[in-house]
DONU-388069 format. One record per residue (C-alpha): residue number from 0; residue in one letter; x, y, z. Coordinates in nm, 3 decimals, always signed. Each point is the difference from the previous one (the first is absolute). Example, Ala and Ser with C-alpha at 12.3 -4.5 7.8 and 13.67 -1.06 7.14 Angstrom:
DONU-388069
rec num=0 | residuo=a | c1=+1.230 | c2=-0.450 | c3=+0.780 $
rec num=1 | residuo=s | c1=+0.137 | c2=+0.344 | c3=-0.066 $
This chain:
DONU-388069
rec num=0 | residuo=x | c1=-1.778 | c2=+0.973 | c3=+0.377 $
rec num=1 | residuo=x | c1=+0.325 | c2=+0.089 | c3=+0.160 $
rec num=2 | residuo=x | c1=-0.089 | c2=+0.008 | c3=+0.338 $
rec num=3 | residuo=x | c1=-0.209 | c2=-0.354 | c3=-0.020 $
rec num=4 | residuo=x | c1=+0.337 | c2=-0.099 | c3=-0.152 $
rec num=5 | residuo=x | c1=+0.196 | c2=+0.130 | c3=+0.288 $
rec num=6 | residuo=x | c1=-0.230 | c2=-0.144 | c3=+0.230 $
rec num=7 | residuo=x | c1=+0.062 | c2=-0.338 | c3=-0.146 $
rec num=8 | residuo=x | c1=+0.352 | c2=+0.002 | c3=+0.093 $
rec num=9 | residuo=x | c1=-0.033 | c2=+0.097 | c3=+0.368 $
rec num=10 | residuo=x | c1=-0.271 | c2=-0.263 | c3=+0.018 $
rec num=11 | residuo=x | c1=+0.110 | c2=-0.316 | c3=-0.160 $
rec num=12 | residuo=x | c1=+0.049 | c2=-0.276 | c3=+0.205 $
rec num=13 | residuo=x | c1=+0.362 | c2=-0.135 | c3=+0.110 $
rec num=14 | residuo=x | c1=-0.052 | c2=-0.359 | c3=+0.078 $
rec num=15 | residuo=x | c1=+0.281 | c2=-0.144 | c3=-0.210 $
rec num=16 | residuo=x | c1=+0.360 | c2=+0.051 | c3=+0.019 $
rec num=17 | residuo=x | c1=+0.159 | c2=-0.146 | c3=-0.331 $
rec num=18 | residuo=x | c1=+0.086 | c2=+0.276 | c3=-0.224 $
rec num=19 | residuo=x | c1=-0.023 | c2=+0.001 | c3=-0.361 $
rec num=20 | residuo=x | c1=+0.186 | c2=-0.234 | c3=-0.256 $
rec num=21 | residuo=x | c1=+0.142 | c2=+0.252 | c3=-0.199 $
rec num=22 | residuo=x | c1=+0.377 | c2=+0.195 | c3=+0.019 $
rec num=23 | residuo=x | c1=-0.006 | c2=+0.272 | c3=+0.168 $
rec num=24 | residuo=x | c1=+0.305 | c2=+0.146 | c3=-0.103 $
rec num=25 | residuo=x | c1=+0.086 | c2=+0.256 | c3=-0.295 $
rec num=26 | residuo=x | c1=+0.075 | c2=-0.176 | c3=-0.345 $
rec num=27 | residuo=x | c1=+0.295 | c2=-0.014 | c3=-0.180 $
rec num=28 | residuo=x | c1=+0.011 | c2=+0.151 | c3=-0.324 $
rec num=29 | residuo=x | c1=-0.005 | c2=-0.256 | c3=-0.264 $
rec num=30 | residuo=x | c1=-0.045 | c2=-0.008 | c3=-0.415 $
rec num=31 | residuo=x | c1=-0.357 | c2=+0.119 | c3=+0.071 $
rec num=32 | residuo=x | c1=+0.097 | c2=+0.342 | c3=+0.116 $
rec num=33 | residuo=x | c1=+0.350 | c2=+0.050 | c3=-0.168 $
rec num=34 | residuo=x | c1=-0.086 | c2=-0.121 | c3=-0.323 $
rec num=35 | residuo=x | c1=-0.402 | c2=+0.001 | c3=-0.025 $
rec num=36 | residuo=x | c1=-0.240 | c2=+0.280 | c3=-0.107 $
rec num=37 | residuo=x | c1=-0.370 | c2=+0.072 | c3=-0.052 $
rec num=38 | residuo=x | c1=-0.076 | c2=-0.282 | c3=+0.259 $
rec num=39 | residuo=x | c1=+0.183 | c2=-0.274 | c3=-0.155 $
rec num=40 | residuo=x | c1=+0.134 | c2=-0.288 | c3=+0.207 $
rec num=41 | residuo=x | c1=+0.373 | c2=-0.171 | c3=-0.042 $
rec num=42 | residuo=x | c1=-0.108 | c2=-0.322 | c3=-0.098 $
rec num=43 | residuo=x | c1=+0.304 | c2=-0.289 | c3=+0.111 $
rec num=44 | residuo=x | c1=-0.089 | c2=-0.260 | c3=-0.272 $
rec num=45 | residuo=x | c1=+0.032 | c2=+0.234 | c3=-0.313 $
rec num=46 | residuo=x | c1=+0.226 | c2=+0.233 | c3=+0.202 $
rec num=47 | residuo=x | c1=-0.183 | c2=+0.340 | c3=-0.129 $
rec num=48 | residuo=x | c1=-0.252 | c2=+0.219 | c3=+0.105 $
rec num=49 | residuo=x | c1=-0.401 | c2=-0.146 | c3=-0.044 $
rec num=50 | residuo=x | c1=-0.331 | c2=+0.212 | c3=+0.051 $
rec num=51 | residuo=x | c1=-0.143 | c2=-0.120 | c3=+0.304 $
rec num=52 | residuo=x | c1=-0.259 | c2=-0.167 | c3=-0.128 $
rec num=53 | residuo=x | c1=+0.226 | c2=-0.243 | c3=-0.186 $
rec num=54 | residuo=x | c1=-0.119 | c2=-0.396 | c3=+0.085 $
rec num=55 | residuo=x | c1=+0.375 | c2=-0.056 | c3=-0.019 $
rec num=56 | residuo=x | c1=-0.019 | c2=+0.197 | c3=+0.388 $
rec num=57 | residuo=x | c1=-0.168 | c2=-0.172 | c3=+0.325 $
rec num=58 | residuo=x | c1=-0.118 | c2=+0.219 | c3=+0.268 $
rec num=59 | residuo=x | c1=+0.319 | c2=-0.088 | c3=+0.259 $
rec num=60 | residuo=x | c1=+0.206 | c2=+0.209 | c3=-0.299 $
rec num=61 | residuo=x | c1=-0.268 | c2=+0.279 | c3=-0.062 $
rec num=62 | residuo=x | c1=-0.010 | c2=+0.050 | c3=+0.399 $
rec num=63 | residuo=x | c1=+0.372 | c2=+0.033 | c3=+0.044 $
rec num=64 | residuo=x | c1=-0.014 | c2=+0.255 | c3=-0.318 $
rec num=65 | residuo=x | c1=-0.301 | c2=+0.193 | c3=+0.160 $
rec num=66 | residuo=x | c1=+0.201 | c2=+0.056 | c3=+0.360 $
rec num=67 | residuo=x | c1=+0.340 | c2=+0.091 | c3=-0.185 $
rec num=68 | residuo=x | c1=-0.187 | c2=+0.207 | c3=-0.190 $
rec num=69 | residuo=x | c1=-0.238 | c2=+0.183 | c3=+0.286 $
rec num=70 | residuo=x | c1=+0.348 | c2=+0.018 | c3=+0.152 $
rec num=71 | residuo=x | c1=+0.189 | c2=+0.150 | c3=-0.252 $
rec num=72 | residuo=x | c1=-0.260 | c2=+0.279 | c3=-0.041 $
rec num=73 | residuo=x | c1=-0.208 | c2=-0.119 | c3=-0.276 $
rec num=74 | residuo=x | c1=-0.343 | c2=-0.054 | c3=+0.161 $
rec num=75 | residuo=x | c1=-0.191 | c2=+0.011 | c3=-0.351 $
rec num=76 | residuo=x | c1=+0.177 | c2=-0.283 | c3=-0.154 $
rec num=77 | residuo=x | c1=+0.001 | c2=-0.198 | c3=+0.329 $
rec num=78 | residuo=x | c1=-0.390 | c2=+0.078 | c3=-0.038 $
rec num=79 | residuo=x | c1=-0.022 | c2=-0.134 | c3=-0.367 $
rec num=80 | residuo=x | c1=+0.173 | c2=-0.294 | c3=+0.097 $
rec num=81 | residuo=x | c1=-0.212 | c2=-0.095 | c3=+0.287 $
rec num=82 | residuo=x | c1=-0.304 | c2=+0.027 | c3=-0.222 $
rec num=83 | residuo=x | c1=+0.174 | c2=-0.287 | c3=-0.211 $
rec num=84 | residuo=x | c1=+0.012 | c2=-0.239 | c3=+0.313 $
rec num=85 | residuo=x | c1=-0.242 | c2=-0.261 | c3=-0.017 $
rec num=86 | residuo=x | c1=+0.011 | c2=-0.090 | c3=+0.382 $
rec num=87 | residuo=x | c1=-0.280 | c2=+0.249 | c3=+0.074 $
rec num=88 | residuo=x | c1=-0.042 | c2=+0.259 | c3=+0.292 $
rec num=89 | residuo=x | c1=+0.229 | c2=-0.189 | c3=+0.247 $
rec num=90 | residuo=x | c1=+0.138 | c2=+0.161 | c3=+0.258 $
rec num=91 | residuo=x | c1=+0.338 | c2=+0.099 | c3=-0.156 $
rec num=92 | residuo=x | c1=-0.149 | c2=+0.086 | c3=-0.318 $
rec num=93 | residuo=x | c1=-0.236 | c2=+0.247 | c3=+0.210 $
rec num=94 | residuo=x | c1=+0.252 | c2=+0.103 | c3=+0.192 $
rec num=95 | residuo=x | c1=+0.260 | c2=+0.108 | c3=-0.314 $
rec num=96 | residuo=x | c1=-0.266 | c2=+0.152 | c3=-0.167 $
rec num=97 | residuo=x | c1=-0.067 | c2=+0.243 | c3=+0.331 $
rec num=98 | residuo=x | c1=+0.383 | c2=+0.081 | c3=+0.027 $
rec num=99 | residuo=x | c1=-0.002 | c2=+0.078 | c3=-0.400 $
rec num=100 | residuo=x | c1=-0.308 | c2=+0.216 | c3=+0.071 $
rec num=101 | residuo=x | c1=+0.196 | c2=+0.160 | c3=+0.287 $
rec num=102 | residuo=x | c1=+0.333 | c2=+0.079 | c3=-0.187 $
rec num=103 | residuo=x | c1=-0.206 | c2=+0.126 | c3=-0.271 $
rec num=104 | residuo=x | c1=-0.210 | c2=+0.259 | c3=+0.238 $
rec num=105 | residuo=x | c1=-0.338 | c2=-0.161 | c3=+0.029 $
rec num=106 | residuo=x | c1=+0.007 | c2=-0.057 | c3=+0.378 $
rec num=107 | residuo=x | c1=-0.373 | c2=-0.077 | c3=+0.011 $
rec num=108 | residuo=x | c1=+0.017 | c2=-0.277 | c3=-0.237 $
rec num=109 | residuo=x | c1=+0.296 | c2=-0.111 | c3=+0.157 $
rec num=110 | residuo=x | c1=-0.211 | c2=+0.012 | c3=+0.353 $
rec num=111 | residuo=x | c1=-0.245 | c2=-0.205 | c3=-0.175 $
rec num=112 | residuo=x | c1=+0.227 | c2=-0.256 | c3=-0.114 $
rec num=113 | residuo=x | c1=+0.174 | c2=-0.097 | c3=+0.307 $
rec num=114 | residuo=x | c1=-0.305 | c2=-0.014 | c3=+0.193 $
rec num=115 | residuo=x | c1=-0.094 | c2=-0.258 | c3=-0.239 $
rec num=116 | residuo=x | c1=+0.299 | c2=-0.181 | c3=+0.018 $
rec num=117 | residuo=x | c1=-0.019 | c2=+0.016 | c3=+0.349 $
rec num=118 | residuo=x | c1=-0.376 | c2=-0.140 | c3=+0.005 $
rec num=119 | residuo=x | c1=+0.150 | c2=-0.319 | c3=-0.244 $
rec num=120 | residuo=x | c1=+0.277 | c2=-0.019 | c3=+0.230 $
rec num=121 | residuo=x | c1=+0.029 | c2=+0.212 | c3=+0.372 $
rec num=122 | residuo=x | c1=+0.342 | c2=-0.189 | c3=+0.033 $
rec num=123 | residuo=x | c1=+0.222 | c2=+0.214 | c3=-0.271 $
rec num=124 | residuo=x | c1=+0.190 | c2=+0.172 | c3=+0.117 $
rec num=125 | residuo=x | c1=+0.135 | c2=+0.113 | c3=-0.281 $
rec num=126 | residuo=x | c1=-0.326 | c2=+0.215 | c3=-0.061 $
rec num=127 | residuo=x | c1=-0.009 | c2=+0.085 | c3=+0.354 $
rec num=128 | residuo=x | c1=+0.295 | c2=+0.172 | c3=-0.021 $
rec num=129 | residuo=x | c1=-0.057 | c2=+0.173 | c3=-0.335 $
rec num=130 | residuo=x | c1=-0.330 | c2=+0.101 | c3=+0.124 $
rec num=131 | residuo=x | c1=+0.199 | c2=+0.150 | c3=+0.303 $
rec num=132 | residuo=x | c1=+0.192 | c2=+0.164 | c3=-0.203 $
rec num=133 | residuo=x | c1=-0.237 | c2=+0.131 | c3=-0.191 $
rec num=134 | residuo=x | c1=-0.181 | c2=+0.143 | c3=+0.325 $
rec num=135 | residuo=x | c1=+0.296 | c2=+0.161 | c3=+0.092 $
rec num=136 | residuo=x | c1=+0.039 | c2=+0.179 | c3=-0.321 $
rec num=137 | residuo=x | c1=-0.374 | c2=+0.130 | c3=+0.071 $
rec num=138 | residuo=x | c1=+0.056 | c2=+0.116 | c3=+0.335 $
rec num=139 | residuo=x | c1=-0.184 | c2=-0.258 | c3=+0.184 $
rec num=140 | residuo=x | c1=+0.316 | c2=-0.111 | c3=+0.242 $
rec num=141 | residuo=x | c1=-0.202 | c2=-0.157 | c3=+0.277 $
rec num=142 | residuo=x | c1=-0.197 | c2=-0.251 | c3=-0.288 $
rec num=143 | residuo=x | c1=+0.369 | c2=-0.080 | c3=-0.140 $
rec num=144 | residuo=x | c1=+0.111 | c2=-0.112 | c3=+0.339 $
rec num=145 | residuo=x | c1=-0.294 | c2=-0.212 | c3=+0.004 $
rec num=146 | residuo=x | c1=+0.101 | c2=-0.158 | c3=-0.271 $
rec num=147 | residuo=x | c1=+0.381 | c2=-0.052 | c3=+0.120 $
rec num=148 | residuo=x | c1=-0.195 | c2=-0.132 | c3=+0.294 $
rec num=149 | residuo=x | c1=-0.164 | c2=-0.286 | c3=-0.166 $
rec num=150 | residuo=x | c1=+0.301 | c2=-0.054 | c3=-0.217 $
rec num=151 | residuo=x | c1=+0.171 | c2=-0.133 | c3=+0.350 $
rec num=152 | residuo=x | c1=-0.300 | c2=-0.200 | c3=+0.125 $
rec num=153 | residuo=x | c1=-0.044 | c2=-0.193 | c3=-0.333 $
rec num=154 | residuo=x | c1=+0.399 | c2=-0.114 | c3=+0.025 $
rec num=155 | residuo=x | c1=+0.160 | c2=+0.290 | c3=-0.209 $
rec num=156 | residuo=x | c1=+0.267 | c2=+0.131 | c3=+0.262 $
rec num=157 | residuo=x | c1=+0.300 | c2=+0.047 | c3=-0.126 $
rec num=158 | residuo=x | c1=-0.099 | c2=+0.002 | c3=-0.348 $
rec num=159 | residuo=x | c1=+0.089 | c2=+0.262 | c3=-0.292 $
rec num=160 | residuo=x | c1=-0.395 | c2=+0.060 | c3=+0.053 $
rec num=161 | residuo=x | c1=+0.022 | c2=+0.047 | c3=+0.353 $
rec num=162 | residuo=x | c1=+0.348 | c2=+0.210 | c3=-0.087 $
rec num=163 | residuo=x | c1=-0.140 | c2=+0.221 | c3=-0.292 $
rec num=164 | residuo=x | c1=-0.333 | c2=+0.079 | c3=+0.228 $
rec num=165 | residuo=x | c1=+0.171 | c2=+0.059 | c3=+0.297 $
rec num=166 | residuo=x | c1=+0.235 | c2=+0.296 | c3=-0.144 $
rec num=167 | residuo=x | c1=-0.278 | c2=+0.168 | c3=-0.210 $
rec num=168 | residuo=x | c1=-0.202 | c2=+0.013 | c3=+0.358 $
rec num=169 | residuo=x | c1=+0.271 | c2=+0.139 | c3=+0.183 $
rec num=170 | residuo=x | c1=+0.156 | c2=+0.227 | c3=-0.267 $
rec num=171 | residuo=x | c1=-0.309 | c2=+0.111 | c3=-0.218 $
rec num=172 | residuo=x | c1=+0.157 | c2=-0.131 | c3=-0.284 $
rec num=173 | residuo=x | c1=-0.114 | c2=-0.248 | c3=-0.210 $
rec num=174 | residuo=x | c1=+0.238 | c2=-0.186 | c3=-0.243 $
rec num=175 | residuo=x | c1=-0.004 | c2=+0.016 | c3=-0.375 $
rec num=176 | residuo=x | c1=-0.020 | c2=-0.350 | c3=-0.042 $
């Protein structure tokens, strides 16, 4: 499976150049992750901490919780608050639950994931970066680069994407977040 996967990343096609809708940068801390445990979310309305799969919580609010908390080193909640989404396997629901899989050390799942994501959507960049990453933290530097490659021809120079990709390439290094 992982090479067909790694295959699909050198191979799809780069005929559009918008990038993805969602923020590319690191998250701010917030409620969620100061105040929050066991995968709760800071809810704004009640101002307290809610499971995720409280009705009181749309999506937009469970998304920003699952980054900030990806980010802040907590892939399994991130990943039990994804599964409360209701939005289905989008592209930046498949591509949070490949980073959670990442920081949590399943780097085949995570390979899985954002080849998915990038079938749904070969414009994120977002994924194509974390993918890189990911790459890089395997050892496969030349397939990273590819990816940084199609991060510029889809409109993502200049971006943290392009940024974050571009040092783990040319250091070794991946980021934690």
């Amino acid at each position: 499976m992982r090479f067909f996967v790694l295959g699909l990343c050198l191979c799809l096609p780069a005929t559009a150049f918008a990038v993805g809708s969602d923020d590319t940068a690191p998250p701010e801390p917030t409620e969620t992750t100061i105040k929050c445990e066991n995968a709760q979310v800071w809810d704004e309305k009640t101002q307290a901490c809610v499971d995720a799969q409280s009705g009181a919580l749309d999506d937009e609010t469970r998304f920003r919780a699952v980054r900030e908390l990806a980010y802040a080193d907590r892939p399994e909640e991130a990943l039990i608050v994804l599964s409360a989404m209701t939005e289905g396997d989008t592209d930046r629901v498949l591509t949070y639950k490949a980073f959670a899989h990442r920081k949590a050390g399943r780097l085949e799942q995570g390979l899985d994931l954002y080849a998915h994501a990038l079938e749904v959507n070969p414009n994120n960049i977002l994924a194509r970066s974390y993918l890189g990453q990911l790459l890089v933290q395997m050892g496969e530097i030349a397939m990273a680069r590819t990816q940084l490659d199609e991060i510029r021809a889809r409109g993502g120079a200049g971006t943290w994407a392009e940024a974050s990709l571009a040092q783990a390439v040319g250091t070794g290094q991946t980021l934690s977040y």
